[in-house]
MARVOKOL-562609 format. One line per field, with one value per atom (N, C-alpha, C): residue in one letter; atom name; x, y, z. Coordinates in nm, 3 decimals. Example, Ala and Ser with C-alpha at 12.3 -4.5 7.8 and 13.67 -1.06 7.14 Angstrom:
residues 2
code = [A, A, A, S, S, S]
site = [N, CA, C, N, CA, C]
X = [1.319, 1.230, 1.320, 1.285, 1.367, 1.290]
Y = [-0.569, -0.450, -0.330, -0.225, -0.106, 0.003]
Z = [0.780, 0.780, 0.780, 0.708, 0.714, 0.787]
***
This chain:
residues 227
code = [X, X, X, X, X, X, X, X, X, X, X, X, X, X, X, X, X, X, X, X, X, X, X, X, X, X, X, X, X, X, X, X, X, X, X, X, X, X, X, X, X, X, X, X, X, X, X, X, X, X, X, X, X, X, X, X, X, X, X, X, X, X, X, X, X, X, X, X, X, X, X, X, X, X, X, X, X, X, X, X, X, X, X, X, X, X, X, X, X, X, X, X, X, X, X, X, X, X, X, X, X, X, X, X, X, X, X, X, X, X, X, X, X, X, X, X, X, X, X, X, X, X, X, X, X, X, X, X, X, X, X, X, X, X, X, X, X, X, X, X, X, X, X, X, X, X, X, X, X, X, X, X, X, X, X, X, X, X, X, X, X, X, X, X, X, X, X, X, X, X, X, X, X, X, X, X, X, X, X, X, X, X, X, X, X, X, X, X, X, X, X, X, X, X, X, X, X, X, X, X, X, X, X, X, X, X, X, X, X, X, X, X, X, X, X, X, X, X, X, X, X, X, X, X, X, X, X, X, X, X, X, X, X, X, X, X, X, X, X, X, X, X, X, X, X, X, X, X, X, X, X, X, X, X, X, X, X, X, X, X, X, X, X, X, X, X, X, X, X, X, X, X, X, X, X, X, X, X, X, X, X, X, X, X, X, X, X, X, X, X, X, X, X, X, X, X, X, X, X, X, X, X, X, X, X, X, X, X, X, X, X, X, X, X, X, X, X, X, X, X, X, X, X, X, X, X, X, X, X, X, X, X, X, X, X, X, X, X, X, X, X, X, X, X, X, X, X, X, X, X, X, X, X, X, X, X, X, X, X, X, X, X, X, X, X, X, X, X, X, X, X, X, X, X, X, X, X, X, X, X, X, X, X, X, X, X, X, X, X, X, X, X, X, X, X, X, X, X, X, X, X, X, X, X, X, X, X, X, X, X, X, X, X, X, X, X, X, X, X, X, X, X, X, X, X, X, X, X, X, X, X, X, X, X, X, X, X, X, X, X, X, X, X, X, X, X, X, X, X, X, X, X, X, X, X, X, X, X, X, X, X, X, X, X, X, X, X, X, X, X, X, X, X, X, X, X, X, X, X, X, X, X, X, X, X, X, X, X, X, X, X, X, X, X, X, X, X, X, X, X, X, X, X, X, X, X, X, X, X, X, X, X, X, X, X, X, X, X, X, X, X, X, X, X, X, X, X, X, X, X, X, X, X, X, X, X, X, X, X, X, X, X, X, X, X, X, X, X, X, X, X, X, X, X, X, X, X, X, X, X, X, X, X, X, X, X, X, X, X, X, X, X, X, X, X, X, X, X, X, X, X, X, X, X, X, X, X, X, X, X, X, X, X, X, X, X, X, X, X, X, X, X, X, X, X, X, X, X, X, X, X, X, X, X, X, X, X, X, X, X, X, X, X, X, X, X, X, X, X, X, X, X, X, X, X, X, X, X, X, X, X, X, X, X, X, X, X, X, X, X, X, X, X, X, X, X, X, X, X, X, X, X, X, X, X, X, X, X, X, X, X, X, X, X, X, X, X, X, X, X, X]
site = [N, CA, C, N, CA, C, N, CA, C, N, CA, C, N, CA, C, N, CA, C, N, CA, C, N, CA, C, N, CA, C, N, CA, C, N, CA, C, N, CA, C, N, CA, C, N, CA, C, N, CA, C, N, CA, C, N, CA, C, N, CA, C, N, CA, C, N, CA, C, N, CA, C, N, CA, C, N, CA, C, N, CA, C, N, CA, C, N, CA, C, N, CA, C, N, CA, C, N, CA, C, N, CA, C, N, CA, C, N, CA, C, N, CA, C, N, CA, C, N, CA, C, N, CA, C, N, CA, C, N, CA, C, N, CA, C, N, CA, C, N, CA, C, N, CA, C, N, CA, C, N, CA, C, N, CA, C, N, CA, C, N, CA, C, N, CA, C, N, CA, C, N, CA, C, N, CA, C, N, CA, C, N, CA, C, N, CA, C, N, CA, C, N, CA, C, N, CA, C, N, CA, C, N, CA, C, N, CA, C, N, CA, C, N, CA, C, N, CA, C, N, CA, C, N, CA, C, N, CA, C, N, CA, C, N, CA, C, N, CA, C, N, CA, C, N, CA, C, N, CA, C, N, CA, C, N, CA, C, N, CA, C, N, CA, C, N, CA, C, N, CA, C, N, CA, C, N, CA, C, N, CA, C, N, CA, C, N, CA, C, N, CA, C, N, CA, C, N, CA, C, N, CA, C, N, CA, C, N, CA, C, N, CA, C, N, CA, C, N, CA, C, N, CA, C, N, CA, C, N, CA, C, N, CA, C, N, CA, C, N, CA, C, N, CA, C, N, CA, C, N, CA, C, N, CA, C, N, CA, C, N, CA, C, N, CA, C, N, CA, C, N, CA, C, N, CA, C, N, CA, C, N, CA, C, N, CA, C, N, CA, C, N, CA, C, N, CA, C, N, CA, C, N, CA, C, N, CA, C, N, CA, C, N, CA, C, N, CA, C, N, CA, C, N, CA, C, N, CA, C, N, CA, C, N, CA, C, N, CA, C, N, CA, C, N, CA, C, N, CA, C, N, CA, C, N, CA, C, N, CA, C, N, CA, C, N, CA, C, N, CA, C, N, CA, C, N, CA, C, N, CA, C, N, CA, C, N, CA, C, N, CA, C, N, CA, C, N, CA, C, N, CA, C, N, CA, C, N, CA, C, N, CA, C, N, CA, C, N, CA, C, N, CA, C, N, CA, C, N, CA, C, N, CA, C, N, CA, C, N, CA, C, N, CA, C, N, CA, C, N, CA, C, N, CA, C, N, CA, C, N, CA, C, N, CA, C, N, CA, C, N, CA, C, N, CA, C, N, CA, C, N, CA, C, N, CA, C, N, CA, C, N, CA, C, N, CA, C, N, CA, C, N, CA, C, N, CA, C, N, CA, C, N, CA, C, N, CA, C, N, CA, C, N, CA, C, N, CA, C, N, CA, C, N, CA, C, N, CA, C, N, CA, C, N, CA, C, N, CA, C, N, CA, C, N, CA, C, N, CA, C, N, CA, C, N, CA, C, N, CA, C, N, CA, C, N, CA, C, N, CA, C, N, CA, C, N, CA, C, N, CA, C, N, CA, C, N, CA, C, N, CA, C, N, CA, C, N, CA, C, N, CA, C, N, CA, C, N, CA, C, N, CA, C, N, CA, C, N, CA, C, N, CA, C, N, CA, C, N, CA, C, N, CA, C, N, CA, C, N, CA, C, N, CA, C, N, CA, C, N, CA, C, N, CA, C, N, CA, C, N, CA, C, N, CA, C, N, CA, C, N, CA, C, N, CA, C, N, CA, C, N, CA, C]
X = [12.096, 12.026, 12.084, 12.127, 12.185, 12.093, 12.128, 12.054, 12.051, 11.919, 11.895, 11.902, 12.039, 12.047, 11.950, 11.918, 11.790, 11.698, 11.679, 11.496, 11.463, 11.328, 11.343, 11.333, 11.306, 11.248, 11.382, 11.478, 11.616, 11.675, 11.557, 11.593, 11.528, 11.417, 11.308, 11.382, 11.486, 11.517, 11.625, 11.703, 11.738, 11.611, 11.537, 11.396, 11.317, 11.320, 11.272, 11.330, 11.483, 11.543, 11.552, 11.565, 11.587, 11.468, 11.345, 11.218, 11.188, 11.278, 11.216, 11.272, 11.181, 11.183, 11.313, 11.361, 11.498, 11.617, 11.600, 11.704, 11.777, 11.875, 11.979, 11.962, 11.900, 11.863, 11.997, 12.028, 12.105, 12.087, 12.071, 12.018, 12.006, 11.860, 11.848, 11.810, 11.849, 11.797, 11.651, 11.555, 11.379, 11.420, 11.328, 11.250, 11.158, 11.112, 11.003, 10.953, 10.854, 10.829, 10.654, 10.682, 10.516, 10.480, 10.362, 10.233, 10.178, 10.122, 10.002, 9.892, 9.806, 9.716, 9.656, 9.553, 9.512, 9.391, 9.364, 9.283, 9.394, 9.505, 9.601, 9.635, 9.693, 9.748, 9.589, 9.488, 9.364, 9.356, 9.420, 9.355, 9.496, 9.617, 9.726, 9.759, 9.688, 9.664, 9.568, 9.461, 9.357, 9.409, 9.465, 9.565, 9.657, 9.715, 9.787, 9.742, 9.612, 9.537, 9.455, 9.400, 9.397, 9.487, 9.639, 9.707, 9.735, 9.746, 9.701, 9.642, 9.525, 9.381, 9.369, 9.452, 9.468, 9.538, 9.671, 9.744, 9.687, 9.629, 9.593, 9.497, 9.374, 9.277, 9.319, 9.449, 9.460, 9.536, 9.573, 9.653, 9.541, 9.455, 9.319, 9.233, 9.301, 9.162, 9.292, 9.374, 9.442, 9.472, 9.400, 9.332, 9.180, 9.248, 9.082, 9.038, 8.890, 8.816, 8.783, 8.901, 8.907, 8.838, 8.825, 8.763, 8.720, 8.601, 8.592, 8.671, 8.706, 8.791, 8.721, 8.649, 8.568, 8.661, 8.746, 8.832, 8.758, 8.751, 8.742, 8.861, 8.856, 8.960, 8.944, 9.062, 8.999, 8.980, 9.032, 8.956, 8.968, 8.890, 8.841, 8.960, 9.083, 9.172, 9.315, 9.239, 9.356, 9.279, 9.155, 9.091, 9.138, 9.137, 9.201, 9.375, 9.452, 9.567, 9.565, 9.468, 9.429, 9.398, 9.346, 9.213, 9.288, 9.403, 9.568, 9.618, 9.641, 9.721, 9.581, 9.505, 9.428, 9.389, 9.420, 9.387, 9.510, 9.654, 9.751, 9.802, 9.702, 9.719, 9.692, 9.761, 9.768, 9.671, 9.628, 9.575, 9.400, 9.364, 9.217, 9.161, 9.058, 8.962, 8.848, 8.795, 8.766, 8.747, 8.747, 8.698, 8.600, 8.546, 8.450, 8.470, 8.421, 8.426, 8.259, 8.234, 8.060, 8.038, 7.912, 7.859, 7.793, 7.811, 7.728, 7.826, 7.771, 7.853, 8.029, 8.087, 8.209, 8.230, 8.394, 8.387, 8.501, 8.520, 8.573, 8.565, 8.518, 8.517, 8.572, 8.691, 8.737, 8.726, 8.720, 8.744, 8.855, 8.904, 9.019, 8.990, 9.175, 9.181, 9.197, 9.175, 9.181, 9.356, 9.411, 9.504, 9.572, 9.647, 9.727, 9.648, 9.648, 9.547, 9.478, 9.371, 9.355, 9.426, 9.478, 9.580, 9.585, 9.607, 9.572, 9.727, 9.667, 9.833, 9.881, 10.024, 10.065, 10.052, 10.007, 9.944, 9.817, 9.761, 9.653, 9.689, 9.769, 9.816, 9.913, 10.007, 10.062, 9.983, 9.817, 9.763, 9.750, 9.807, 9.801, 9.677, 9.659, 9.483, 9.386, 9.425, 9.318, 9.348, 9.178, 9.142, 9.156, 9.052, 9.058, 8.995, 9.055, 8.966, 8.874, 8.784, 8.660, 8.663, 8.681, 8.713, 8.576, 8.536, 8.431, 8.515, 8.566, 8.583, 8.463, 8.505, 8.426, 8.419, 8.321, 8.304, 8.237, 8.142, 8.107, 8.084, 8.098, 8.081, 8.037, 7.908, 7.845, 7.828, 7.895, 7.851, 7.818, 7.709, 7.642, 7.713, 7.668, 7.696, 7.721, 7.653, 7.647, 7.765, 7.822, 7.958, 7.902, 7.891, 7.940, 7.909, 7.800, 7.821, 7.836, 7.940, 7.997, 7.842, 7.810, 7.721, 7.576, 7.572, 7.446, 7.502, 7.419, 7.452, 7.426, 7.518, 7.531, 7.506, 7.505, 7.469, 7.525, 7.605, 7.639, 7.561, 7.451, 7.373, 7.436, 7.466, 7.472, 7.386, 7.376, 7.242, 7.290, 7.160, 7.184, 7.077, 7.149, 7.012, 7.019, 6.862, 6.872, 6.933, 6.999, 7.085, 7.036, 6.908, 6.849, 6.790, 6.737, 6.712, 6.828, 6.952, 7.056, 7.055, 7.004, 7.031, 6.909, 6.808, 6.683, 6.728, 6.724, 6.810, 6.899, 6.992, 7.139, 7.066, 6.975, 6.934, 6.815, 6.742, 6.643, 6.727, 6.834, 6.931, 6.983, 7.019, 7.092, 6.968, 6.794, 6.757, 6.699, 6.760, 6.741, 6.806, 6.760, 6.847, 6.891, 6.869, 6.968, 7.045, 7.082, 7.183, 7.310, 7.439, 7.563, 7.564, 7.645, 7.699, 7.626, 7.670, 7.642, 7.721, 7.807, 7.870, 7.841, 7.853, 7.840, 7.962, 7.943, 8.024, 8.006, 8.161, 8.137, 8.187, 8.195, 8.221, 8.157, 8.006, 7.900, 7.774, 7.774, 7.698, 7.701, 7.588, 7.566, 7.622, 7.584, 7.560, 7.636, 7.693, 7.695, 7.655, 7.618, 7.525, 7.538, 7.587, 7.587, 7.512, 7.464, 7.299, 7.346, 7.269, 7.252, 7.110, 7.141, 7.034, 7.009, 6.919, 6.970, 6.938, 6.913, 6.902, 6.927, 6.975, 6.949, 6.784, 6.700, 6.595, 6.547, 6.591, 6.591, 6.619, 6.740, 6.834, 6.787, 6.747, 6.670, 6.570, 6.487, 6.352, 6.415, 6.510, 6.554, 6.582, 6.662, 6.691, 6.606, 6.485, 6.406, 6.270, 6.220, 6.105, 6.132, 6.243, 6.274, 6.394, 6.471, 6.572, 6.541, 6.494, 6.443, 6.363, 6.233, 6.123, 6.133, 6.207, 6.277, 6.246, 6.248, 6.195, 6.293, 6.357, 6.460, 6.618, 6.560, 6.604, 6.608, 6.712, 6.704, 6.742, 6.809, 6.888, 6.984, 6.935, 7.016, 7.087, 7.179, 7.264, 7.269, 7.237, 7.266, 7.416, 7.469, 7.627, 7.642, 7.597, 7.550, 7.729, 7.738, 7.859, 7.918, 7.992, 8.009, 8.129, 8.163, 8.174, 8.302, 8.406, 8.550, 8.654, 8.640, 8.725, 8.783, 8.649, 8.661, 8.755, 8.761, 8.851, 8.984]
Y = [10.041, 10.149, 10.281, 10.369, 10.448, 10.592, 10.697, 10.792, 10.875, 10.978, 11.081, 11.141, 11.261, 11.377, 11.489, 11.513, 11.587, 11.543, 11.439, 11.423, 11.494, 11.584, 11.617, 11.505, 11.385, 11.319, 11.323, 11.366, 11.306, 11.482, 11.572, 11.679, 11.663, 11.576, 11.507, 11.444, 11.354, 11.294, 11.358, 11.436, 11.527, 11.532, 11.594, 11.623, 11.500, 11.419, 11.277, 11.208, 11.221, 11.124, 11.218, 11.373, 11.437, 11.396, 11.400, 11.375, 11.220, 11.139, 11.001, 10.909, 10.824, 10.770, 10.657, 10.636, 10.592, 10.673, 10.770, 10.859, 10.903, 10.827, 10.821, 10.970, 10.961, 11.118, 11.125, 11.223, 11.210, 11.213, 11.187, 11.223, 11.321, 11.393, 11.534, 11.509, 11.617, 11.584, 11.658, 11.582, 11.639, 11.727, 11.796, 11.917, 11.928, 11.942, 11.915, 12.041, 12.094, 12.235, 12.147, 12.247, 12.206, 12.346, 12.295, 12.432, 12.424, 12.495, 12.439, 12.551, 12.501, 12.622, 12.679, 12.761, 12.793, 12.668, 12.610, 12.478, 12.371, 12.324, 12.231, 12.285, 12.396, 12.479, 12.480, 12.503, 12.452, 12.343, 12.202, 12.090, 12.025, 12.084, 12.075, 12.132, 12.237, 12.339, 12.272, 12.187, 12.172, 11.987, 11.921, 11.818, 11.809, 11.922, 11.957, 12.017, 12.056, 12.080, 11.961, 11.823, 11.685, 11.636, 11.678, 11.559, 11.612, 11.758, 11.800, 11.750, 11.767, 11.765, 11.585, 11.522, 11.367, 11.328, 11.400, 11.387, 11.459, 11.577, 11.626, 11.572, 11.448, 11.364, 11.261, 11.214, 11.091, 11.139, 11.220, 11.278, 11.294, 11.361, 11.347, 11.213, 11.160, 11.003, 10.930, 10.972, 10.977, 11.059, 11.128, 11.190, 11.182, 11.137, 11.084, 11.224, 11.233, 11.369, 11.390, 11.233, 11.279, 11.134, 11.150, 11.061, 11.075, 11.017, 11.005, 10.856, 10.875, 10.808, 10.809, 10.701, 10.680, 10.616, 10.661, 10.625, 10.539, 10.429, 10.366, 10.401, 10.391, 10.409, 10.313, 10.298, 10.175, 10.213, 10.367, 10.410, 10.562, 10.631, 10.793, 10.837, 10.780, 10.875, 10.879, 10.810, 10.848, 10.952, 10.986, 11.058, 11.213, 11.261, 11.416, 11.476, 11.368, 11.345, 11.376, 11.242, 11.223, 11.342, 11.444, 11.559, 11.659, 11.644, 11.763, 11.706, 11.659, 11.582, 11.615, 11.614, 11.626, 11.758, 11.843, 12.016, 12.072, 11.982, 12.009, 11.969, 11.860, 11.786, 11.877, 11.902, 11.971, 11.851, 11.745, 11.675, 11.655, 11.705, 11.720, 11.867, 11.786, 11.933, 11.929, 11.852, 11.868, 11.738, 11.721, 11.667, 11.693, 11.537, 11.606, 11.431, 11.473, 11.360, 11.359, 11.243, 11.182, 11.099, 11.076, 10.968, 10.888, 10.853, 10.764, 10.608, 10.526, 10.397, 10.436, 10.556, 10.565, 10.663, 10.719, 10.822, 10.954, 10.927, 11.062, 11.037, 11.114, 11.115, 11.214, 11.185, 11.261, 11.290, 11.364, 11.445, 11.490, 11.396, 11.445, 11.493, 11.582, 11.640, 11.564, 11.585, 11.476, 11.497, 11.358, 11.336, 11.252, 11.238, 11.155, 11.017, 10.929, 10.830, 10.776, 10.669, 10.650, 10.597, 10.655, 10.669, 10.734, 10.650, 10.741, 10.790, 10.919, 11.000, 10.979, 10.945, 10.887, 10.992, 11.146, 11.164, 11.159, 11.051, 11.000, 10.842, 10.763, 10.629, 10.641, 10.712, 10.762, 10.800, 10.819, 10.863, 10.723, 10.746, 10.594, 10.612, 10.491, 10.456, 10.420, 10.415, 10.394, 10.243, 10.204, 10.063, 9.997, 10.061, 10.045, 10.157, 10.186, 10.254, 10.207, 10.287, 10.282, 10.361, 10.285, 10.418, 10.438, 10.510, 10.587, 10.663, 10.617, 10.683, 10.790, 10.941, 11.054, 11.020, 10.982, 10.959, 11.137, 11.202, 11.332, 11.400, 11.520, 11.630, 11.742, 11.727, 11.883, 11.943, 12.071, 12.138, 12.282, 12.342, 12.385, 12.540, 12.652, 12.777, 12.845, 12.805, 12.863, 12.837, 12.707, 12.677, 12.590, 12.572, 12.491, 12.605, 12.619, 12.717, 12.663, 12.707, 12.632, 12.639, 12.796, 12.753, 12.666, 12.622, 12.515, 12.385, 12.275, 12.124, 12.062, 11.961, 11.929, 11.731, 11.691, 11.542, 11.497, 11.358, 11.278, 11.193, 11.191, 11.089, 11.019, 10.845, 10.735, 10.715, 10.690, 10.676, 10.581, 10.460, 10.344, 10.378, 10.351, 10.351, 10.288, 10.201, 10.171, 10.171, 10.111, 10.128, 10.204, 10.126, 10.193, 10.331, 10.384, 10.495, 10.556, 10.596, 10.664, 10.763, 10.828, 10.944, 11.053, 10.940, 11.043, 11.084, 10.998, 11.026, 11.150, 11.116, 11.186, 11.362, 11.375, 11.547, 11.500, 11.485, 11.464, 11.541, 11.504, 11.499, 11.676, 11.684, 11.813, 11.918, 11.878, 11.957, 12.000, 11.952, 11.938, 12.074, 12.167, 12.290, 12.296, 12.219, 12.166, 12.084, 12.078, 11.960, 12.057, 12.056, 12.170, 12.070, 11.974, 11.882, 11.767, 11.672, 11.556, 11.539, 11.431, 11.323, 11.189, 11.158, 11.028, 10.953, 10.794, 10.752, 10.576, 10.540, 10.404, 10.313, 10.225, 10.109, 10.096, 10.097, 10.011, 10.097, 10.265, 10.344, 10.416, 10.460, 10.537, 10.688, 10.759, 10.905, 10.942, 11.040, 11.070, 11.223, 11.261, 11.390, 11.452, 11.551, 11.654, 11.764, 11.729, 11.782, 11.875, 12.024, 12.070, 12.168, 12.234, 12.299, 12.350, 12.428, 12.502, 12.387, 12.282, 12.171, 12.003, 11.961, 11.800, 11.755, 11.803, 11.724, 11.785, 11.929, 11.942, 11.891, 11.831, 11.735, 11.614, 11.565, 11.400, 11.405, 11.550, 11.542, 11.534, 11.612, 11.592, 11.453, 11.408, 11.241, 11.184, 11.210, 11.090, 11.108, 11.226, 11.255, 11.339, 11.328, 11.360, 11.241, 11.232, 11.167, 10.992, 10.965, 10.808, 10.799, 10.891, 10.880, 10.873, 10.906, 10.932, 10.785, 10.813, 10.697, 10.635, 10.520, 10.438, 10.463, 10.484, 10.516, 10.379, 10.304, 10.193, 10.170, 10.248, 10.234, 10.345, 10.427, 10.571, 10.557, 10.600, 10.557, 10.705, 10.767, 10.865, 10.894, 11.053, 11.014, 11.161, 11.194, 11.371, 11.354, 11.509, 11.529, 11.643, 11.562, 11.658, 11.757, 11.868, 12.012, 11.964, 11.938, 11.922, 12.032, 12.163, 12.237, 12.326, 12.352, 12.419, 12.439, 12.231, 12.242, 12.210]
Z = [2.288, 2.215, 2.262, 2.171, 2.199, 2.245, 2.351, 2.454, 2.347, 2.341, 2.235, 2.332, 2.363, 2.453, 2.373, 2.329, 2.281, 2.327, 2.370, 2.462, 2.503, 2.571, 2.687, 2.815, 2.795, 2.902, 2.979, 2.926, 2.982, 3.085, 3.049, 3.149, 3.262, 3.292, 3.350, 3.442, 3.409, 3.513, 3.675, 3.656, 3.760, 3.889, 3.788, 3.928, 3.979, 3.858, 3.925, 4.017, 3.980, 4.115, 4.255, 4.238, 4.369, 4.448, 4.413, 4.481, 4.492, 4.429, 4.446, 4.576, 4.640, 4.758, 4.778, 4.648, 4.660, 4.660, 4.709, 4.707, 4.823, 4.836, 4.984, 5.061, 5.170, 5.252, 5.336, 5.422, 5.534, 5.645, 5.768, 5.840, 5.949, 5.968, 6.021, 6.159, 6.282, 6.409, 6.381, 6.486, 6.476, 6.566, 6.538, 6.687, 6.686, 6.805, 6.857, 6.923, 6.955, 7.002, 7.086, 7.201, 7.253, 7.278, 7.209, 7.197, 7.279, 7.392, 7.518, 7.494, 7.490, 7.449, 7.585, 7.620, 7.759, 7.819, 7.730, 7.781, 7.840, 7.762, 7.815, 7.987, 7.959, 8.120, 8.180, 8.164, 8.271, 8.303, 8.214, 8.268, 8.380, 8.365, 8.415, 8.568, 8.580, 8.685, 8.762, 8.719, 8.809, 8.834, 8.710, 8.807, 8.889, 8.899, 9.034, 9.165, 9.145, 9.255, 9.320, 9.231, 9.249, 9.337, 9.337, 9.369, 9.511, 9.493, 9.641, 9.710, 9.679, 9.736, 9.855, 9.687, 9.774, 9.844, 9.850, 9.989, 10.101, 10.101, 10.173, 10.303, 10.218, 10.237, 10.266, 10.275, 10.269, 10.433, 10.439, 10.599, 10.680, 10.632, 10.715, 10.774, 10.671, 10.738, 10.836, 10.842, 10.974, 11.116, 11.067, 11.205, 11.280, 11.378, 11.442, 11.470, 11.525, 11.543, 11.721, 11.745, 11.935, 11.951, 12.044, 12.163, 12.319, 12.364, 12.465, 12.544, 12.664, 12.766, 12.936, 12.949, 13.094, 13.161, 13.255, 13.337, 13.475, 13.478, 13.624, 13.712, 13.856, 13.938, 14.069, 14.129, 14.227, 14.369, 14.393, 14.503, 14.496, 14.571, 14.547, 14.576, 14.675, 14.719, 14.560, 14.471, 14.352, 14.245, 14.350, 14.246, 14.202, 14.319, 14.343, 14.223, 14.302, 14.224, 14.033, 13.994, 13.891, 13.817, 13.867, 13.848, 13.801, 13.912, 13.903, 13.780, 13.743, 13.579, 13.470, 13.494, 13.411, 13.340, 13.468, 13.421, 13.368, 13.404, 13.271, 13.178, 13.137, 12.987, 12.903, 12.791, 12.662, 12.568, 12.639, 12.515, 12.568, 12.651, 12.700, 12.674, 12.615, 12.617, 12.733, 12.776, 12.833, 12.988, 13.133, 13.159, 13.312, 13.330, 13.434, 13.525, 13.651, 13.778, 13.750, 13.781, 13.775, 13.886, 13.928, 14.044, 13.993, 13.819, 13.788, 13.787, 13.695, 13.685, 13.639, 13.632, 13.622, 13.722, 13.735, 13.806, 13.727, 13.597, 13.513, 13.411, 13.307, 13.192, 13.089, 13.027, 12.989, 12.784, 12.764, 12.590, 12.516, 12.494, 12.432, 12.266, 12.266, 12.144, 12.009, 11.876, 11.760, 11.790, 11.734, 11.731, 11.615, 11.543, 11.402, 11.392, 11.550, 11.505, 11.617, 11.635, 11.718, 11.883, 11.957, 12.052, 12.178, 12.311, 12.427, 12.445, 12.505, 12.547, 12.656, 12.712, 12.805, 12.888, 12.877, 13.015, 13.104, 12.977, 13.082, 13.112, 13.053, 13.041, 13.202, 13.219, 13.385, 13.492, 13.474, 13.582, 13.693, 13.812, 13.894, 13.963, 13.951, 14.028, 13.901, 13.815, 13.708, 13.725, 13.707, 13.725, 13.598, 13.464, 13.350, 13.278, 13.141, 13.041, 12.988, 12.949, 12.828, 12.734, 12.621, 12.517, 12.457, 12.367, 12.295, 12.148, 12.025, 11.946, 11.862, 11.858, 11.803, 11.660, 11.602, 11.440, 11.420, 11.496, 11.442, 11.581, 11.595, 11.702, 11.683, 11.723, 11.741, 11.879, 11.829, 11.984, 11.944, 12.033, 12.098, 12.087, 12.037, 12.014, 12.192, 12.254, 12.348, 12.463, 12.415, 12.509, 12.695, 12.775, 12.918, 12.975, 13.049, 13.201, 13.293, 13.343, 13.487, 13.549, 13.592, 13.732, 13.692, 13.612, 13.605, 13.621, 13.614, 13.641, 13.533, 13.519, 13.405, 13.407, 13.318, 13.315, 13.191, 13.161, 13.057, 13.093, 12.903, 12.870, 12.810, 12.815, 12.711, 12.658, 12.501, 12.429, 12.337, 12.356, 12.257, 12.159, 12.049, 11.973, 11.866, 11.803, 11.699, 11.576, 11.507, 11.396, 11.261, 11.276, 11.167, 11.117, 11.298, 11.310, 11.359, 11.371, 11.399, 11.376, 11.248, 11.189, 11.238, 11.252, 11.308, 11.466, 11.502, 11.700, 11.666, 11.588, 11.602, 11.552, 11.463, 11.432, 11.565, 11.635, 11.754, 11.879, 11.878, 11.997, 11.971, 11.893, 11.850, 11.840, 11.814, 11.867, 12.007, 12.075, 12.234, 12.274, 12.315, 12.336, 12.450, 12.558, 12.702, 12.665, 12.554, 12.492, 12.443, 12.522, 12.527, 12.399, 12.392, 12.295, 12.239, 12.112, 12.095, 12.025, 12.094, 12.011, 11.934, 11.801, 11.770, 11.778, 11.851, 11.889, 11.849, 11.864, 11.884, 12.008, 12.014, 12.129, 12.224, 12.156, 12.245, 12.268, 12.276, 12.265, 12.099, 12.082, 11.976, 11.958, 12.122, 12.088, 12.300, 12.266, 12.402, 12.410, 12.513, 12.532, 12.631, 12.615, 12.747, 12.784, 12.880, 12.924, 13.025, 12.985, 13.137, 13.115, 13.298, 13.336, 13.501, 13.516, 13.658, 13.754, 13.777, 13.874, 13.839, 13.893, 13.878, 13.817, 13.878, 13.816, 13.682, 13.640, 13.502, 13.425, 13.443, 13.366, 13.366, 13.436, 13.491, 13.370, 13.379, 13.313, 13.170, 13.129, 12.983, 12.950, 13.057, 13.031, 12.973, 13.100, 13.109, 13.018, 12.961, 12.919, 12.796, 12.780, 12.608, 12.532, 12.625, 12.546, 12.497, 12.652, 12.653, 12.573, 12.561, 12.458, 12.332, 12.301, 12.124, 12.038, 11.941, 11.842, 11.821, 11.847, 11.758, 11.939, 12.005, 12.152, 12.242, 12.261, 12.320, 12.436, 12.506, 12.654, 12.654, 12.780, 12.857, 12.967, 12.951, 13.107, 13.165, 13.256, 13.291, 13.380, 13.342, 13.457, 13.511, 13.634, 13.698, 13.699, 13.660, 13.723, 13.816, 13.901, 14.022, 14.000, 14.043, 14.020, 14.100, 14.050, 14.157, 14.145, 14.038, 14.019, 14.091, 14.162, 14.301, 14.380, 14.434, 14.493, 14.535]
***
């Protein structure tokens, strides 16, 4: 059948095939553009302060918050010696000689992890350690006066009541410090006051009495800085 170039349908077709989906394309590179609006950059800004935050925390729960260290020794004449190494450890904060069931007890600084420092691991004459890891430490605005006497309480205490002991203890205002602790005691406590039997009486007629309070070890400590 022969084409009537007079149609119009036949001017029709030009535009039909340019637009129709069979029509061989070539191919174009995309681009792509990113829009961030000021909500995207807030939620981006504060995921990078996340990832901080979790390394940051995750370095932390590798640092212990210290420890206490009850040094036995196997006779008084390695005691002195001992005492000299001790006042130039960079890793003690604090320690003290006692006449109770030990005879030094020392405080060390938090450190990367739980770990004794070989300048207390070199002190010769040590019989054995006792460790005490610091889970929390409060101390005392007022700081250690030398010229009063001072006493380390061991405090066992109920599990259940822990938390009541542990604010009981802290309001003890002859109470320099309290530590919560583990390996075998609850709480350790450093007591003072202008005499031995002040301290006795705190022991014995506040601390022992306490609700959820199961066994006190008392440990006086004697004043060796002197000499």
């Amino acid at each position: 059948m022969p084409i009537d170039e007079s149609s119009p349908l036949l001017g029709m077709l030009p535009s039909f095939w340019e637009n129709s989906p069979f029509q061989p394309r070539t191919p174009s590179v995309l681009k792509f553009k990113v829009h961030l609006c000021p909500i995207h950059l807030w939620h981006i800004s504060w995921f990078i302060v996340y990832v901080y935050m979790s390394i940051f925390l995750t370095e932390m729960n590798f640092m212990s918050p210290g420890s206490y260290i009850v040094a036995h020794f196997t006779d008084s004449d390695s005691l002195l010696p001992a005492i000299e190494t001790l006042g130039r450890s960079s890793d003690v904060v604090r320690w003290d000689a006692v006449d109770g069931n030990v005879q030094v007890i020392i405080k060390l600084k938090p450190v990367p992890a739980p770990a004794t420092p070989e300048s207390i691991l070199n002190i010769k004459g040590i019989d054995h350690l006792t460790y005490y890891n610091i889970l929390s430490d409060h101390e005392g605005e007022r700081g250690v006066d030398s010229s009063l006497c001072h006493s380390y309480i061991f405090v066992e205490a109920d599990p259940g009541k822990r938390d009541i002991v542990e604010q009981a203890l802290k309001n003890i205002d002859a109470a320099v410090s309290c530590s919560t602790v583990n390996g075998g005691n609850e709480f350790i406590v450093l007591v003072e006051g202008k005499n031995f039997e002040f301290v006795d009486a705190i022991a014995n007629g506040r601390i022992r009495m306490l609700d959820g309070v199961l066994r006190v070890k008392k440990n006086r400590v004697i004043e060796l800085r002197a000499m």
